[in-house]
Backbone as JSON Lines, residues from 0, in Angstrom:
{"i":0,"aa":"X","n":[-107.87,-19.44,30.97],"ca":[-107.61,-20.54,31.86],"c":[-107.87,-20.14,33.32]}
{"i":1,"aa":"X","n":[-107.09,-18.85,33.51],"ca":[-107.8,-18.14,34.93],"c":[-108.8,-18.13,35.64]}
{"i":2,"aa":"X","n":[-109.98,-18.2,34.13],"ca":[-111.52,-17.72,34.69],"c":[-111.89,-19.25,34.62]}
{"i":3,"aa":"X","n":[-111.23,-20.24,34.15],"ca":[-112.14,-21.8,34.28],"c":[-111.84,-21.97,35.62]}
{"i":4,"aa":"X","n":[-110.14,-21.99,35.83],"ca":[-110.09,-22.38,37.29],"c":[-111.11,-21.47,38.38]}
{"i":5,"aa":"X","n":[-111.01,-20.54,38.68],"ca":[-111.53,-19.39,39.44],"c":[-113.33,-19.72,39.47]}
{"i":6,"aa":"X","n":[-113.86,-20.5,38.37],"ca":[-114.96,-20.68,38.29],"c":[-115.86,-21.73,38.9]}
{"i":7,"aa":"X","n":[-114.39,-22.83,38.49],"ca":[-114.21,-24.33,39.64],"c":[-114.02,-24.07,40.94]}
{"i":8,"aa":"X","n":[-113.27,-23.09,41.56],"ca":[-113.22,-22.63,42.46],"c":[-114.45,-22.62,42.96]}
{"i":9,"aa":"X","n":[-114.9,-21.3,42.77],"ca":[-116.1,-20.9,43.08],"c":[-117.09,-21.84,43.48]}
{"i":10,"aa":"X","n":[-117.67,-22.92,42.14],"ca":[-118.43,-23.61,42.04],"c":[-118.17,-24.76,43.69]}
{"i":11,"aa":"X","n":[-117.27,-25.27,43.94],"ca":[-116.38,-26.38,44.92],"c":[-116.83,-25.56,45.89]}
{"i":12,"aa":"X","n":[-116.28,-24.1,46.69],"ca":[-116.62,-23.57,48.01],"c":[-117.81,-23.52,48.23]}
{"i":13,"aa":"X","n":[-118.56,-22.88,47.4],"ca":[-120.44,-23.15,46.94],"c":[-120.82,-24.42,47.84]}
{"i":14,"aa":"X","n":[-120.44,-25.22,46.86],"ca":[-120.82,-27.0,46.89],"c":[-120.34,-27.11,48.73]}
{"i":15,"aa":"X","n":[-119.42,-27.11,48.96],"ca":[-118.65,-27.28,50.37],"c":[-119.27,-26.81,51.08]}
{"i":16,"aa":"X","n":[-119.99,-26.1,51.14],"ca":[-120.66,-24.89,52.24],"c":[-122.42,-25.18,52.38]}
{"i":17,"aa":"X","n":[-122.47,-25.94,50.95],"ca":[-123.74,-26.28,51.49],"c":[-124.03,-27.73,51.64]}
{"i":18,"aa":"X","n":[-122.95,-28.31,52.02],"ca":[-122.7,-29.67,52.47],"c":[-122.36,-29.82,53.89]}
{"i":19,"aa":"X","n":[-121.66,-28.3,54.42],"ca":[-121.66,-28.05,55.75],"c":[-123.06,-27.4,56.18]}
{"i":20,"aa":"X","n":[-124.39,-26.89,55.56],"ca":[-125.41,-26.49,56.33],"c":[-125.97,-27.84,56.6]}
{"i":21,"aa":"X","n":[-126.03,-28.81,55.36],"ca":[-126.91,-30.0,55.52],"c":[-126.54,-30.24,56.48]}
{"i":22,"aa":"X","n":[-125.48,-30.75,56.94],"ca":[-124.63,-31.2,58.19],"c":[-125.74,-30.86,59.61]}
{"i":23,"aa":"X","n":[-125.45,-29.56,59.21],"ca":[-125.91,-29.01,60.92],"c":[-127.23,-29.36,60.96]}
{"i":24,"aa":"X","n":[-127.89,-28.9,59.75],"ca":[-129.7,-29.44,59.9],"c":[-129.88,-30.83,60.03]}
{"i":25,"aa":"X","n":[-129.03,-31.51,59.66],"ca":[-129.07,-33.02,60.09],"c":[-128.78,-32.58,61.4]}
{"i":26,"aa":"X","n":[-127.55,-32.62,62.07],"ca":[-127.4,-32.83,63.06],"c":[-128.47,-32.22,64.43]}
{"i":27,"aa":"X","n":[-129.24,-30.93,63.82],"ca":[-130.31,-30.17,64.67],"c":[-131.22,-31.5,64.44]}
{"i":28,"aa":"X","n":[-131.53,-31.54,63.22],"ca":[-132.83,-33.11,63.58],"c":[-132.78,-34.13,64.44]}
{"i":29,"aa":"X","n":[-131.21,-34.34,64.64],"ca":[-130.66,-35.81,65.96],"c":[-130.38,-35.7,66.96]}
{"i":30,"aa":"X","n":[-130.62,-34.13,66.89],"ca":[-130.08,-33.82,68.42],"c":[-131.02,-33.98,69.66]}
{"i":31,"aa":"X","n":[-132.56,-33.71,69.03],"ca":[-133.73,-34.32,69.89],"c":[-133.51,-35.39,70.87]}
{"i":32,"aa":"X","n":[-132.55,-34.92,71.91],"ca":[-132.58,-36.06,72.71],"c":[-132.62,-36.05,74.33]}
{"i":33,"aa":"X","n":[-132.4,-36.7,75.66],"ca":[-133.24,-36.36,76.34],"c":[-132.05,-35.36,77.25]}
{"i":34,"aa":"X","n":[-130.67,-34.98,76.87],"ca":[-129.93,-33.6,77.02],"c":[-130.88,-32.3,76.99]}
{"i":35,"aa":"X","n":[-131.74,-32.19,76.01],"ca":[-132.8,-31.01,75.13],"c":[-133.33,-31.19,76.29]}
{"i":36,"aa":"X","n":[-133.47,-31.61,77.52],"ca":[-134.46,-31.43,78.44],"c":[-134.01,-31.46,80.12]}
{"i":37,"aa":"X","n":[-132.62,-31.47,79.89],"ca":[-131.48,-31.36,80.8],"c":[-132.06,-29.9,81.88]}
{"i":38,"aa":"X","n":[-132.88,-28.86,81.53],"ca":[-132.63,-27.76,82.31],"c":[-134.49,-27.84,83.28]}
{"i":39,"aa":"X","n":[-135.15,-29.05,82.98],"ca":[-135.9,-29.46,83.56],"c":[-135.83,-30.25,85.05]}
{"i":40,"aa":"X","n":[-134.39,-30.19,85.37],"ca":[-133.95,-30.93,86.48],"c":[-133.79,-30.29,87.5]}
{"i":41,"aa":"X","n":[-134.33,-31.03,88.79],"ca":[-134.49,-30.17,90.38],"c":[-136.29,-30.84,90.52]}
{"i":42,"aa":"X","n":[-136.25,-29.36,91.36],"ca":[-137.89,-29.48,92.28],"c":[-137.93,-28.04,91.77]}
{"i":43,"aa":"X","n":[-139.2,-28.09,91.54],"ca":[-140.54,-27.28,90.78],"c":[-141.81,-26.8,91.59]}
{"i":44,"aa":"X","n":[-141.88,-25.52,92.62],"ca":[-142.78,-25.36,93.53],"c":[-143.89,-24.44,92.86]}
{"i":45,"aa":"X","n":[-144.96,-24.81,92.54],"ca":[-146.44,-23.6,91.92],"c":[-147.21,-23.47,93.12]}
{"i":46,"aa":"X","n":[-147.19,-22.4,93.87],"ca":[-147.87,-21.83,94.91],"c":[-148.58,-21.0,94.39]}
{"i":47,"aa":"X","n":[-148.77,-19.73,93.21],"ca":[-149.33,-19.15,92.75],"c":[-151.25,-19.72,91.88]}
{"i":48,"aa":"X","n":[-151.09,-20.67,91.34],"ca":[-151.9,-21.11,90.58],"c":[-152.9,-21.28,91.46]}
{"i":49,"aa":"X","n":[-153.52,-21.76,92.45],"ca":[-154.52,-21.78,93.41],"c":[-154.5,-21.07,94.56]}
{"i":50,"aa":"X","n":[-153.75,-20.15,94.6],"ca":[-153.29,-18.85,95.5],"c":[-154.88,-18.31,95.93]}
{"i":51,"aa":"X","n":[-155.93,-18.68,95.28],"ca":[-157.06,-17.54,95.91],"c":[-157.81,-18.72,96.66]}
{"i":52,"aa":"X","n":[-157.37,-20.08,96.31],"ca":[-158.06,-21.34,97.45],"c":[-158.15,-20.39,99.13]}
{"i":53,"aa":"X","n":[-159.06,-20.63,99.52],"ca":[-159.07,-21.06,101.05],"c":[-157.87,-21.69,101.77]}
{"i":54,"aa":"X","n":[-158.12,-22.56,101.22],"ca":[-157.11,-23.6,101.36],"c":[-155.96,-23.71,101.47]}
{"i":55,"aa":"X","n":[-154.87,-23.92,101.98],"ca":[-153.5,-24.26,101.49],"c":[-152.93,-25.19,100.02]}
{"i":56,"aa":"X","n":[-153.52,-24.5,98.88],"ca":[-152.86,-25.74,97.75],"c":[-151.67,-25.67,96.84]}
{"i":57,"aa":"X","n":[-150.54,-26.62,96.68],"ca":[-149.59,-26.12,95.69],"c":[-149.41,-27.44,95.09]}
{"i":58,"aa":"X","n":[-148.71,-27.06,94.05],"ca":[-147.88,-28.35,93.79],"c":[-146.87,-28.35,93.15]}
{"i":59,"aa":"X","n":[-146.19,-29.93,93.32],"ca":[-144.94,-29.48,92.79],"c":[-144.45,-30.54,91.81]}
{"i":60,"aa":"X","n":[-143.54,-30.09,91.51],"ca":[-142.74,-31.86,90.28],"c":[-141.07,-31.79,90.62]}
{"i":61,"aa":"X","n":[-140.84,-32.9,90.41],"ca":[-139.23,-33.15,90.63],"c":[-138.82,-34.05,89.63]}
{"i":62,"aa":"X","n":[-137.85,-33.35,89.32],"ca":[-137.38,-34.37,87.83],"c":[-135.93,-34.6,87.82]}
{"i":63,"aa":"X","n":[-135.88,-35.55,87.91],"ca":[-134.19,-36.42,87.99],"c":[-133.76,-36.62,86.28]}
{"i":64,"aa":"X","n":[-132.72,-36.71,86.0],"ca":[-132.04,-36.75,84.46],"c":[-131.23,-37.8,84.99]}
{"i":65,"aa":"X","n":[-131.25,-38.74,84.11],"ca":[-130.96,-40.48,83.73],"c":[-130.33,-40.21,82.04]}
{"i":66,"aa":"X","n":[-129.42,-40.7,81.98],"ca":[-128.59,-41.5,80.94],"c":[-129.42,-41.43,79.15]}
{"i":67,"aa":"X","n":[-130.45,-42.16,79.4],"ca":[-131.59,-42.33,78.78],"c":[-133.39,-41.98,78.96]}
{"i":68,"aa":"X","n":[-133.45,-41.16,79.88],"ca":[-134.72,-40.53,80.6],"c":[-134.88,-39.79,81.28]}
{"i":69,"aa":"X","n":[-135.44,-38.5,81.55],"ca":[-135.85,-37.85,82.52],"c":[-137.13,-38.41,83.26]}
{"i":70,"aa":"X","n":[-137.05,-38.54,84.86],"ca":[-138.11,-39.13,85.19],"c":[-138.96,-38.46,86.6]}
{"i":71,"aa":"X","n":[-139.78,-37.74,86.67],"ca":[-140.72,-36.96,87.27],"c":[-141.55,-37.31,88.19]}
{"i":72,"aa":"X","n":[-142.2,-36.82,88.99],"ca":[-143.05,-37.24,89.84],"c":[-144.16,-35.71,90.19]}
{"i":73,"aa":"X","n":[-145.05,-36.05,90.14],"ca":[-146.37,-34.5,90.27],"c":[-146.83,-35.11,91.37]}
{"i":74,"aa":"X","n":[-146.8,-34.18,92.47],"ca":[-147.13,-34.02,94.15],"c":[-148.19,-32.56,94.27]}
{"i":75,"aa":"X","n":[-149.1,-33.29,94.52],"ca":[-150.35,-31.95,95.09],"c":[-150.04,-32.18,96.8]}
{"i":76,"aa":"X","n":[-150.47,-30.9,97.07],"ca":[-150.34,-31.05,98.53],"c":[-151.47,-29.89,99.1]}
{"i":77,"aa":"X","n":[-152.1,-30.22,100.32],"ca":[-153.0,-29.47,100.57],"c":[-152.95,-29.51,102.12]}
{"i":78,"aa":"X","n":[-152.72,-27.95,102.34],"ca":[-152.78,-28.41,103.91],"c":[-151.34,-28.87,103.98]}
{"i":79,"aa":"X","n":[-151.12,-29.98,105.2],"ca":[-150.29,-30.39,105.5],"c":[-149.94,-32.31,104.92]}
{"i":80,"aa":"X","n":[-151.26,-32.37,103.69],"ca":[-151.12,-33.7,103.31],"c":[-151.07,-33.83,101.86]}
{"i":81,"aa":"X","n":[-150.06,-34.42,101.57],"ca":[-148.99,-34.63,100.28],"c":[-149.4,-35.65,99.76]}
{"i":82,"aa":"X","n":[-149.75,-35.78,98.49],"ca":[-150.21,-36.65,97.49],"c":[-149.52,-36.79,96.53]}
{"i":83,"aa":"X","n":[-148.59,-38.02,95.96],"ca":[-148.53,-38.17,94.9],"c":[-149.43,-38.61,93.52]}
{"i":84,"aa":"X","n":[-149.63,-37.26,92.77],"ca":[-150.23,-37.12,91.54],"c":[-150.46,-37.85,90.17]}
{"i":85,"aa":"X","n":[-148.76,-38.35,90.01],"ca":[-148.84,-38.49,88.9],"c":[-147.27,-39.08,88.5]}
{"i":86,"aa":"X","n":[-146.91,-40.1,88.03],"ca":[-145.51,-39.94,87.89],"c":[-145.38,-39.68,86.1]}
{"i":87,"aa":"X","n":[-144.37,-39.61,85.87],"ca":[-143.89,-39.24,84.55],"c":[-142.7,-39.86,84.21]}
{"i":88,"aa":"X","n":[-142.63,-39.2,82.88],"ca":[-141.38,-39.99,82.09],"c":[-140.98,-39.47,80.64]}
{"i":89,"aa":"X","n":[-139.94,-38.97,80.31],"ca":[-139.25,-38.15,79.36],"c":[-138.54,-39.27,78.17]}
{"i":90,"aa":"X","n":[-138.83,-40.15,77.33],"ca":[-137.69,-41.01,77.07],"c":[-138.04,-41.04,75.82]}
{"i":91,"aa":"X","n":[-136.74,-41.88,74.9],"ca":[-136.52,-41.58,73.24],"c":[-137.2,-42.89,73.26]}
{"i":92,"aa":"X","n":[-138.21,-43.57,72.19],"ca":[-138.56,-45.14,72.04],"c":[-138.88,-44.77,70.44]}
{"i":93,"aa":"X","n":[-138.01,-46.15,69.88],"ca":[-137.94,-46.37,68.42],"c":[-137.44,-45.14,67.44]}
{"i":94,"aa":"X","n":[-136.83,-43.76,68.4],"ca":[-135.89,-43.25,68.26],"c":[-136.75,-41.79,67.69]}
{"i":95,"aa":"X","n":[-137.87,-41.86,68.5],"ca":[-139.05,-40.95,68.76],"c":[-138.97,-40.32,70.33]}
{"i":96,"aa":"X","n":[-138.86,-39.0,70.32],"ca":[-139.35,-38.83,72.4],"c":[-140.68,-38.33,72.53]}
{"i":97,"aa":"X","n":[-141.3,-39.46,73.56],"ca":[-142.11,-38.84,73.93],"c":[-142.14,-38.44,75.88]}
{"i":98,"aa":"X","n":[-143.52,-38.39,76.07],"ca":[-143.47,-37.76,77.48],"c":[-144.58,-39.02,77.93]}
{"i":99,"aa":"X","n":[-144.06,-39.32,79.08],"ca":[-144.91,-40.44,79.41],"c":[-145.47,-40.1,80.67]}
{"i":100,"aa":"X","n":[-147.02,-39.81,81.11],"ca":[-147.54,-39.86,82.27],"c":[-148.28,-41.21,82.67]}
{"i":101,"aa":"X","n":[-148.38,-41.13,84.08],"ca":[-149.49,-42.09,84.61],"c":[-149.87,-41.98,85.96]}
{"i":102,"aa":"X","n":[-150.87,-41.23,85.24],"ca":[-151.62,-40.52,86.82],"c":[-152.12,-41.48,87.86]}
{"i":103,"aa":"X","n":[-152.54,-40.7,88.66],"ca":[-152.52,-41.61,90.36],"c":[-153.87,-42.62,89.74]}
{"i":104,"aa":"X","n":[-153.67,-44.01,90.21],"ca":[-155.41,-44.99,89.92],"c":[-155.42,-44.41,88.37]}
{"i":105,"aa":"X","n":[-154.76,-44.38,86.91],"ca":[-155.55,-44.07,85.97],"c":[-154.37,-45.15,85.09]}
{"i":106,"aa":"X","n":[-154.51,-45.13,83.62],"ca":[-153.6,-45.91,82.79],"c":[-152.73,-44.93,82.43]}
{"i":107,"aa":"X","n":[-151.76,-45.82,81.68],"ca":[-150.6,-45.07,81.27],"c":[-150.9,-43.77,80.16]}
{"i":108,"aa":"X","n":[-150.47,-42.98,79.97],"ca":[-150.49,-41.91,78.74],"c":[-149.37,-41.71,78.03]}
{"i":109,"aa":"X","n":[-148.86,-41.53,77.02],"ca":[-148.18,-41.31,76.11],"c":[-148.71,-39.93,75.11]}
{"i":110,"aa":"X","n":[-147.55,-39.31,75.11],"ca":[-147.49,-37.55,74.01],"c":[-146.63,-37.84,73.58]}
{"i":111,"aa":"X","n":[-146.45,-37.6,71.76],"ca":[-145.39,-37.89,71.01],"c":[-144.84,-35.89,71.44]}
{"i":112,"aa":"X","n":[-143.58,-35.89,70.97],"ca":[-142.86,-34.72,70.62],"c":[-143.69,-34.03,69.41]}
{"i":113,"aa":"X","n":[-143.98,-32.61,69.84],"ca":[-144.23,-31.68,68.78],"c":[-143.35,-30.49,68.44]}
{"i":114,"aa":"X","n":[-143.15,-29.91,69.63],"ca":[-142.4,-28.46,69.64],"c":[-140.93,-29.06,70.88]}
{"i":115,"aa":"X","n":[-139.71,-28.64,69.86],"ca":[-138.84,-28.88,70.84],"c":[-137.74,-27.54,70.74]}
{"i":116,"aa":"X","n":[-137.14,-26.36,71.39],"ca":[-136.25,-25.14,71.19],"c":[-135.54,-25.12,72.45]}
{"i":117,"aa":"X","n":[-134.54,-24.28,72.79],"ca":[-133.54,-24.79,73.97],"c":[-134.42,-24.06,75.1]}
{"i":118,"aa":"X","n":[-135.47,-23.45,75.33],"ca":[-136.26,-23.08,76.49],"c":[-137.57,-23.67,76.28]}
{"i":119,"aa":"X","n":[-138.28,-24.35,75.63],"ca":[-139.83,-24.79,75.27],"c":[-139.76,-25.84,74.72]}
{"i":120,"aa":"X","n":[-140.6,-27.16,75.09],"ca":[-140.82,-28.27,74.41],"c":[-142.47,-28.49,74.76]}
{"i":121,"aa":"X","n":[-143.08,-28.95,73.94],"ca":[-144.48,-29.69,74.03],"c":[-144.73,-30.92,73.44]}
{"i":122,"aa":"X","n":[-145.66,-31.83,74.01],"ca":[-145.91,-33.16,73.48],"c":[-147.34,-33.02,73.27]}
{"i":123,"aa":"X","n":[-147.79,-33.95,72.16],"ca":[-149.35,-33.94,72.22],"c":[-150.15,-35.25,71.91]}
{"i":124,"aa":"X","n":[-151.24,-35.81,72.42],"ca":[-151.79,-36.78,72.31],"c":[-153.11,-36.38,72.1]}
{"i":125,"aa":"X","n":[-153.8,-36.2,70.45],"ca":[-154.68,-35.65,70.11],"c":[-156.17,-36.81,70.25]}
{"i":126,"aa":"X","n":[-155.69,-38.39,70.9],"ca":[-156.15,-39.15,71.63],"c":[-157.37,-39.04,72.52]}
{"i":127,"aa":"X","n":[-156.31,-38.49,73.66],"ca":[-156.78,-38.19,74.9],"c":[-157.6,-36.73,74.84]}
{"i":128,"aa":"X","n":[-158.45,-36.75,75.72],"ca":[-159.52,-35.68,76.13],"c":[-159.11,-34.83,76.59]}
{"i":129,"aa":"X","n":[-158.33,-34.59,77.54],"ca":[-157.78,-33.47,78.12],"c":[-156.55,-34.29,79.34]}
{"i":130,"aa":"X","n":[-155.26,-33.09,79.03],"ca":[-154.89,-32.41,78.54],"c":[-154.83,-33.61,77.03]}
{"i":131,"aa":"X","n":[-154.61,-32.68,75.77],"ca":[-154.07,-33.3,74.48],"c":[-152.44,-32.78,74.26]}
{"i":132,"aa":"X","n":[-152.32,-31.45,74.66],"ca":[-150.9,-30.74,74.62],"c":[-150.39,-30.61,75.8]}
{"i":133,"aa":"X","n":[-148.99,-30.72,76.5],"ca":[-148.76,-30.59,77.34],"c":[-147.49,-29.56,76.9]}
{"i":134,"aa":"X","n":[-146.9,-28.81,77.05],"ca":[-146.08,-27.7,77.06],"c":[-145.28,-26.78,77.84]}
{"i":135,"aa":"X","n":[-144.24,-27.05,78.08],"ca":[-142.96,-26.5,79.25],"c":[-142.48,-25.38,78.78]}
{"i":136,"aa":"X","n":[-142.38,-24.4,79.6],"ca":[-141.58,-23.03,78.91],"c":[-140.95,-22.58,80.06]}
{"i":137,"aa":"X","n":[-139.62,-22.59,79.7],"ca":[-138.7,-22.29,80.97],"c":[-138.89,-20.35,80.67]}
{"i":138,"aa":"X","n":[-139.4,-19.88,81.37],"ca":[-138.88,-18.28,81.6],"c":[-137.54,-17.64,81.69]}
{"i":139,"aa":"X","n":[-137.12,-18.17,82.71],"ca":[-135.61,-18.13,83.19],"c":[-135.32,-18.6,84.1]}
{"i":140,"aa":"X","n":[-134.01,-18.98,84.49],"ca":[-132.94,-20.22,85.09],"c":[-134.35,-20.63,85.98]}
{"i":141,"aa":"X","n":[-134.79,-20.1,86.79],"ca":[-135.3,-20.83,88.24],"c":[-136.85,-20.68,87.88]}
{"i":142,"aa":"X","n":[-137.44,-20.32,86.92],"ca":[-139.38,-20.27,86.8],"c":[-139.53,-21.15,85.09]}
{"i":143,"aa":"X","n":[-140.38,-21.22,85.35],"ca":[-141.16,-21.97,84.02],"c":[-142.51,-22.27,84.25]}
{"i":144,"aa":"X","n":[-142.9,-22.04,83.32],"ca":[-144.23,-22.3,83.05],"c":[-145.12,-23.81,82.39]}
{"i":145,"aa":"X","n":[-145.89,-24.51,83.01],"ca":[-146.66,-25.43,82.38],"c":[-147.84,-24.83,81.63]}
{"i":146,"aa":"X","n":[-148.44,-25.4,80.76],"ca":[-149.35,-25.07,79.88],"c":[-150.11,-26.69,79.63]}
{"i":147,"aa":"X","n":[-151.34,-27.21,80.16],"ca":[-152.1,-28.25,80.01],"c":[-153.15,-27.94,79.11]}
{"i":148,"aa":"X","n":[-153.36,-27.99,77.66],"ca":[-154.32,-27.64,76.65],"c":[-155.33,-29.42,76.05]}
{"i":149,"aa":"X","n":[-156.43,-28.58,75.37],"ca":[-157.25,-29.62,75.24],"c":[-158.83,-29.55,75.01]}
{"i":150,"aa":"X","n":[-159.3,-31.24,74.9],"ca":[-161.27,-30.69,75.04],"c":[-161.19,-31.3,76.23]}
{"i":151,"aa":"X","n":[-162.19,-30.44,76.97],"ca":[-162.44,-30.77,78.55],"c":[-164.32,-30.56,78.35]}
{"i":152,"aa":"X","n":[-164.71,-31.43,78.53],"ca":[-166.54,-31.69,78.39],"c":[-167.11,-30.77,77.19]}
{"i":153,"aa":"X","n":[-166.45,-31.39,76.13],"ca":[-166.62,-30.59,74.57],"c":[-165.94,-29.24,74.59]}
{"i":154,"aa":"X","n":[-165.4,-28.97,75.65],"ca":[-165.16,-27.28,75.62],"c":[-163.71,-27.37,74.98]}
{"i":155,"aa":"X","n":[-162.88,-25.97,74.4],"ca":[-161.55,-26.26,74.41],"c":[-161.05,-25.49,75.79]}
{"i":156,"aa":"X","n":[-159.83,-25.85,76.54],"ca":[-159.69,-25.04,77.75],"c":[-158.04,-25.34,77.83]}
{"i":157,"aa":"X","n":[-157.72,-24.59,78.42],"ca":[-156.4,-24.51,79.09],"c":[-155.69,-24.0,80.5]}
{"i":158,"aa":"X","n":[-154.98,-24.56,80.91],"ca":[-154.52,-24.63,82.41],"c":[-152.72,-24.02,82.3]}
{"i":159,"aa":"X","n":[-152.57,-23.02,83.03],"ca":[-151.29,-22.45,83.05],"c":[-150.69,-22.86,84.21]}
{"i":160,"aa":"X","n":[-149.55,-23.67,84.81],"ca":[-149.25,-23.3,86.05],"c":[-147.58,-22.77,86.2]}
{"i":161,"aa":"X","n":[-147.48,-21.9,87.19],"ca":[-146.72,-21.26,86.83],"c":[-145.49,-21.82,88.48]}
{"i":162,"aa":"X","n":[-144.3,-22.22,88.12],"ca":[-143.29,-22.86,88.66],"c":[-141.83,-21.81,89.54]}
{"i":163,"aa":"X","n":[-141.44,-21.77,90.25],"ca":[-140.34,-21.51,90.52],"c":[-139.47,-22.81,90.83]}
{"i":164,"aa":"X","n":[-138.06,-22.8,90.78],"ca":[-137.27,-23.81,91.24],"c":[-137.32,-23.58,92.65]}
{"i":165,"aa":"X","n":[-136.64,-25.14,93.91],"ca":[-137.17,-24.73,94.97],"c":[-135.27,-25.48,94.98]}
{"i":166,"aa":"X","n":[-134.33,-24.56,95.18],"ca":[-133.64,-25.24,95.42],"c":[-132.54,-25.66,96.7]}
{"i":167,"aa":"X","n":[-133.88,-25.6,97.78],"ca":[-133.59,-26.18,99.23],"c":[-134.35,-27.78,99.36]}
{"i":168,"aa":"X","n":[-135.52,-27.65,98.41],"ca":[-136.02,-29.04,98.51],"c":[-135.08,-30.53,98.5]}
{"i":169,"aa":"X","n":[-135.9,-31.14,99.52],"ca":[-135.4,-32.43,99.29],"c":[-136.42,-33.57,99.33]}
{"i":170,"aa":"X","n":[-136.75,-34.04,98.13],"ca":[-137.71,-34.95,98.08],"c":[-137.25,-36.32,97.67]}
């Protein structure tokens, strides 16, 4: 009688335990939301990436965190004259996130979610010509890295730019 109970036992903590992993892997699948992108917030200065210009060129992004969206703005600046680039947009639709650009004079773009981990997310729109992947990798607290991948005039190519936080900015 010992070994039936002890066996039921067994069998029940088993069962229980892997009713608590489902749990969490569910809950890792729902968690995709626009929190997962919470450490993207501030101003974003890349002075390095065109560092051998003549020129004075950098640029930067600033991204505000909303309720339901993170929402961005890409500023080239050259010299002493500031251009806005590009605005953006981080948001869940039909309970999908994607990344929404719309560059300066061009139409809207849309990247569904591909890669999402608590320092790296990428979106991709195998659509569009270039970029098709777009890809964030935080380094640590204050740098991160962009990664713009793709076909650019049949070629495949990729664009790194590399970020510090600027956190005196006020834009």
């Amino acid at each position: 009688m010992n070994k039936i109970f002890l066996y039921f036992f067994i069998l029940f903590f088993v069962s229980c335990n892997n009713i608590i992993e489902t749990d969490k892997n569910e809950s890792m699948t729902i968690k995709n939301d626009i929190v997962d992108f919470s450490w993207l917030e501030g101003v974003w200065v890349d002075t390095n990436t065109f560092s051998f210009s003549k020129v004075s060129k950098h640029f930067i992004e600033k991204w505000d965190v909303f309720p339901d969206s993170l929402s961005g703005v890409g500023i080239k600046v050259i010299n002493y004259d500031t251009t806005i680039q590009e605005r953006m947009c981080i948001r869940k639709i039909n309970n999908k996130l994607f990344y929404i650009a719309r560059p300066r004079g061009k139409a809207m773009l849309s990247f569904k979610l591909d890669t999402l981990t608590e320092n790296k997310f990428s979106f991709y729109n195998k659509a569009n010509d270039f970029p098709q992947n777009i890809e964030y990798n935080l380094v640590n607290k204050d740098s991160m890295s962009i990664t713009l991948s793709g076909v650019f005039n049949e070629d495949k190519r990729g664009v790194r730019l590399h970020f510090r936080r600027n956190k005196n900015a006020s834009l």
